[in-house]
LUMLO-43229 format. One record per residue (C-alpha): residue in three letters; x, y, z. Coordinates in Angstrom, 3 decimals. Layout:
N
{resn->ALA u->X v->Y w->Z}
...
This chain:
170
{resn->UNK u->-99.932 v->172.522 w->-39.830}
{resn->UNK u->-98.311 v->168.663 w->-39.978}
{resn->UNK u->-94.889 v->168.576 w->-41.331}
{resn->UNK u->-93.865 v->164.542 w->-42.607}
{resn->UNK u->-90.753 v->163.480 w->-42.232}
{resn->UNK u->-87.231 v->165.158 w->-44.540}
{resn->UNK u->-89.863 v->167.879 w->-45.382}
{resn->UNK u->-88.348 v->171.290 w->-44.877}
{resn->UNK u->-89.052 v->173.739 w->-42.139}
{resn->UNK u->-87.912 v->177.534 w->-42.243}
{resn->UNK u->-88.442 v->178.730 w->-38.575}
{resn->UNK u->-89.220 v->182.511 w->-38.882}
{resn->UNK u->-89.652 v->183.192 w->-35.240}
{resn->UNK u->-90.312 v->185.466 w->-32.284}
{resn->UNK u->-88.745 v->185.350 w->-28.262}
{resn->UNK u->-91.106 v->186.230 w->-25.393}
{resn->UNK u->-89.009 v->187.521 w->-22.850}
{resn->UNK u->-89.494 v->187.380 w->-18.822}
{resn->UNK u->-90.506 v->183.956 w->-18.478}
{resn->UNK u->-86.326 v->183.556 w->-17.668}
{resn->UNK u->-86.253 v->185.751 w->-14.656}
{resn->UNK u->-89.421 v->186.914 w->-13.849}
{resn->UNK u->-90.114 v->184.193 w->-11.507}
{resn->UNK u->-87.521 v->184.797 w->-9.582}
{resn->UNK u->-89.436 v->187.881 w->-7.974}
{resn->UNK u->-92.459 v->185.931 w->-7.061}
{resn->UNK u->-95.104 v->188.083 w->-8.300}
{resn->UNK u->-95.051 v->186.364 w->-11.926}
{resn->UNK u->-93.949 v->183.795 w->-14.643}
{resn->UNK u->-93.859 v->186.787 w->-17.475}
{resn->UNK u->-93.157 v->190.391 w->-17.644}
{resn->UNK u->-94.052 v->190.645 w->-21.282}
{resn->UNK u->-97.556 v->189.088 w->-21.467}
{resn->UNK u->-100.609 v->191.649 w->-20.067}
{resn->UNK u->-102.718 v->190.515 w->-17.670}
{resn->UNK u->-100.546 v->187.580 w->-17.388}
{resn->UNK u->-101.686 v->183.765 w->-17.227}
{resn->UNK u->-104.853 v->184.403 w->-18.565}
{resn->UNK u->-105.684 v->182.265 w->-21.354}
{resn->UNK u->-106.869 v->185.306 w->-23.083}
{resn->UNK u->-103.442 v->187.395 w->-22.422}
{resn->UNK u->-101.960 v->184.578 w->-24.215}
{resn->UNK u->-103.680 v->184.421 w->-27.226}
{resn->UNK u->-103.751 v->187.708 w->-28.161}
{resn->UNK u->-99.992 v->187.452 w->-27.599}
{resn->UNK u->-100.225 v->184.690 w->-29.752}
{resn->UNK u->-102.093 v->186.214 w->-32.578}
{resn->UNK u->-99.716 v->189.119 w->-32.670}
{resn->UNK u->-97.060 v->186.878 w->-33.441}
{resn->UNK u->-99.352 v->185.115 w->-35.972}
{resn->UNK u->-99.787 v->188.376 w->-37.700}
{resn->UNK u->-96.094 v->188.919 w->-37.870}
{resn->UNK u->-96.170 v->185.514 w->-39.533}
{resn->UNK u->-93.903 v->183.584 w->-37.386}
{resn->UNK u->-94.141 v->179.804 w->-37.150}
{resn->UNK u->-92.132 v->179.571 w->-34.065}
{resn->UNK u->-91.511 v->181.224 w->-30.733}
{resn->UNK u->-88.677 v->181.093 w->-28.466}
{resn->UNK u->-89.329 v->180.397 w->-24.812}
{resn->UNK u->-86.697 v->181.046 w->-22.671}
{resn->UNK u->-86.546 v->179.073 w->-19.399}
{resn->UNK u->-85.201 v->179.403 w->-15.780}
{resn->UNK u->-84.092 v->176.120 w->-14.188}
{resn->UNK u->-84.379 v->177.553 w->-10.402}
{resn->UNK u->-88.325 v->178.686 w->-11.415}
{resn->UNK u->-88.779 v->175.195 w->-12.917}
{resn->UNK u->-87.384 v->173.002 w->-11.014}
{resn->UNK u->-88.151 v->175.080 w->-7.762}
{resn->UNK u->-84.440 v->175.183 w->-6.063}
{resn->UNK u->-82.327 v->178.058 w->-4.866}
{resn->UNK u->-85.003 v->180.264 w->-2.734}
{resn->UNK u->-87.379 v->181.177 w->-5.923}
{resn->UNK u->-90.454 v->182.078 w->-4.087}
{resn->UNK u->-93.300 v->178.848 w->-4.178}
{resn->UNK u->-95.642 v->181.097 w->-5.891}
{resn->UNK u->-93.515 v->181.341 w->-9.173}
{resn->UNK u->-91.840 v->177.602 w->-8.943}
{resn->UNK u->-92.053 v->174.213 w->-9.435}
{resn->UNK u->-96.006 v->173.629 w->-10.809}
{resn->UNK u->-96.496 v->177.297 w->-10.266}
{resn->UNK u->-93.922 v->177.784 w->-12.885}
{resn->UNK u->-94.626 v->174.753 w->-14.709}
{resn->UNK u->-98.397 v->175.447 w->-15.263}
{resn->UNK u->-98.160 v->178.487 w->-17.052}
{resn->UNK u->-95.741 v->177.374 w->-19.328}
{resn->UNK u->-97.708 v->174.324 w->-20.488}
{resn->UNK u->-100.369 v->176.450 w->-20.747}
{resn->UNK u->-98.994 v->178.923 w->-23.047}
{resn->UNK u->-97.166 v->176.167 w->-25.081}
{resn->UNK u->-100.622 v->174.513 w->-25.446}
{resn->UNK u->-102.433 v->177.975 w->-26.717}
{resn->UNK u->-99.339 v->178.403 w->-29.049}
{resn->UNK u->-99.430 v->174.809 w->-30.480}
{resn->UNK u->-103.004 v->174.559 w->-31.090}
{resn->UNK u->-102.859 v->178.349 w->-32.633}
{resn->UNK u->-100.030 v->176.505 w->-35.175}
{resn->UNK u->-97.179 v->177.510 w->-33.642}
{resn->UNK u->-93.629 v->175.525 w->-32.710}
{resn->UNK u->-92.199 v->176.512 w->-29.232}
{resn->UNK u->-88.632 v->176.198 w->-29.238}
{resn->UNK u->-87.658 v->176.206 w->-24.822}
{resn->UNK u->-84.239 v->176.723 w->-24.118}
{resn->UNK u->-82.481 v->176.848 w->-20.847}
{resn->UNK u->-81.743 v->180.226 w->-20.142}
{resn->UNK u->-80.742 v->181.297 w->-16.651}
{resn->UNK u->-78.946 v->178.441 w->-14.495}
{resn->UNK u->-76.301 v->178.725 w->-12.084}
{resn->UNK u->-75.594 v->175.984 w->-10.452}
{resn->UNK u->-74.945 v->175.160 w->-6.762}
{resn->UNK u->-77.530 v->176.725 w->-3.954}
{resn->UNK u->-78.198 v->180.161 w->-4.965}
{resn->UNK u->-80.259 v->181.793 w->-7.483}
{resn->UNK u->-78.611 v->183.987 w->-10.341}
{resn->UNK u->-77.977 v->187.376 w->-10.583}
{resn->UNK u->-77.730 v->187.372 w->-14.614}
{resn->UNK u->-77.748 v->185.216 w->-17.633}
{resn->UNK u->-74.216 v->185.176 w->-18.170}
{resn->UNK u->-73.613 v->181.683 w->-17.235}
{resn->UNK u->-71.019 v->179.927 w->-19.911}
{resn->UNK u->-72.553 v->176.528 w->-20.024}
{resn->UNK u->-75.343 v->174.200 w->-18.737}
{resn->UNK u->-74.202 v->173.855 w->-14.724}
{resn->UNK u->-73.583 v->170.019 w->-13.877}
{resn->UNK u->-75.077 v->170.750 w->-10.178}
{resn->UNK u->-78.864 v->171.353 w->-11.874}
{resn->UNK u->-79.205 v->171.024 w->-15.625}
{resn->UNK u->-79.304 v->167.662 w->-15.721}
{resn->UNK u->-82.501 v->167.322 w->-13.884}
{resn->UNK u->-83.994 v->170.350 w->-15.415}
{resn->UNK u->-83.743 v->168.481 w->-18.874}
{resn->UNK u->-84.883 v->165.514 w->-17.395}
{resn->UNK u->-88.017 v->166.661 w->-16.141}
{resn->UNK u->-88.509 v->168.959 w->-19.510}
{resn->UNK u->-88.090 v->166.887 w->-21.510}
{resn->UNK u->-90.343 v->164.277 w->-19.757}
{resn->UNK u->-93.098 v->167.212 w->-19.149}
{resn->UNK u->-93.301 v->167.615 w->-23.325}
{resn->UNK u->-92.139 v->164.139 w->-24.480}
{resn->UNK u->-95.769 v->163.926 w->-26.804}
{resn->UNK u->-95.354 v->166.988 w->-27.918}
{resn->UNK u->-94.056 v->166.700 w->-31.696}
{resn->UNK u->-94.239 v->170.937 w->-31.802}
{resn->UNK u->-91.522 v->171.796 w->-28.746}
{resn->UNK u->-87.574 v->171.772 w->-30.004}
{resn->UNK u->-85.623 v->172.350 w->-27.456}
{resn->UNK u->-82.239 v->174.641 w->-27.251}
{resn->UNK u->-79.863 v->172.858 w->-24.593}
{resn->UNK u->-78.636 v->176.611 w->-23.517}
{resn->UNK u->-78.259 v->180.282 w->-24.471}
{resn->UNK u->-75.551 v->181.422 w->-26.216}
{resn->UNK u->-73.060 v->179.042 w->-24.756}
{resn->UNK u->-69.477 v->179.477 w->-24.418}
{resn->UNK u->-67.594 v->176.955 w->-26.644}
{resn->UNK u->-63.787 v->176.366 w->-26.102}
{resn->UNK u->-64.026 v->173.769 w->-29.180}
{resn->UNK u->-66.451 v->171.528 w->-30.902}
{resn->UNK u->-65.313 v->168.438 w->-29.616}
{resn->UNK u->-66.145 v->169.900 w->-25.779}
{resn->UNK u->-69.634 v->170.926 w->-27.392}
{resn->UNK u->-69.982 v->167.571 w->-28.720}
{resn->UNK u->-68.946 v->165.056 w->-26.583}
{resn->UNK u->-68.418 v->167.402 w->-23.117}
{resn->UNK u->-65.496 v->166.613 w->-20.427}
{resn->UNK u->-64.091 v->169.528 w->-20.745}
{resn->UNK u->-63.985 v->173.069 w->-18.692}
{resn->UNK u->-65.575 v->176.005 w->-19.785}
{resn->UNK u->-63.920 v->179.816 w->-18.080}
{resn->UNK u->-66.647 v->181.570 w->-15.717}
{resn->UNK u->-67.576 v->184.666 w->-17.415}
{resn->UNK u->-68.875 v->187.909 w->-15.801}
């Protein structure tokens, strides 16, 4: 489906969890697709969401898995990581649907995260995560991306224009 430009879009959407942690154990990118990367484990994840009529699906990203830092085991990082993904977001594009990414566990610093409950993008990591996201699905008209989960915002003006300190929350 093509969507022109100040047409309207109403996302009605799904999230496919594990993709966020998952790869942190080294035995896989997903928790929550069977068989996982198979092509054929992803479409039929992909036509169940089709069925439920969704247009979009939320991706949730881990910038240790992607960007293969912190200890994350080779087998789930870096291209490891990286190849899965695409090839999911591929299936799900061609199958009509938008894949919104968003970076979802971060932490900053040298070690990986325990949890998700991180109150902002780190400035040790995110930065090149984005970079090489957004670089990895520049042509891609159908990937939105969401800068972070459920941030914590002292005030609009430090979610706008940044320079300003966020409390670490645990």
């Amino acid at each position: 489906q093509s969507v022109t430009a100040n047409q309207d879009v109403v996302l009605r959407g799904v999230n496919i969890t594990g993709s966020e942690y998952e790869c942190m154990a080294g035995d896989s990118v997903w928790d929550t697709i069977p068989s996982a990367e198979t092509t054929g484990a992803y479409q039929a994840t992909i036509n169940a969401m089709l069925a439920w009529h969704a247009n979009v699906v939320r991706l949730p990203l881990n910038e240790d898995c992607w960007l293969a830092i912190n200890g994350v085991p080779a087998a789930t990082s870096g291209a490891n990581y990286i190849g899965p993904i695409n090839s999911f977001v591929n299936l799900a594009n061609a199958s009509g649907l938008i894949v919104e990414v968003d970076l979802h566990f971060g932490a900053g610093g040298t070690t990986k995260p325990k949890d998700d409950s991180f109150p902002a993008m780190d400035t040790t990591h995110s930065g090149a995560f984005w970079q090489s996201v957004a670089t990895n699905f520049k042509n891609n008209p159908s990937v939105i991306f969401n800068l972070t989960n459920e941030p914590y915002i002292t005030s609009w003006s430090c979610y706008l224009s940044g320079g300003c300190t966020t409390p670490k929350v645990h």
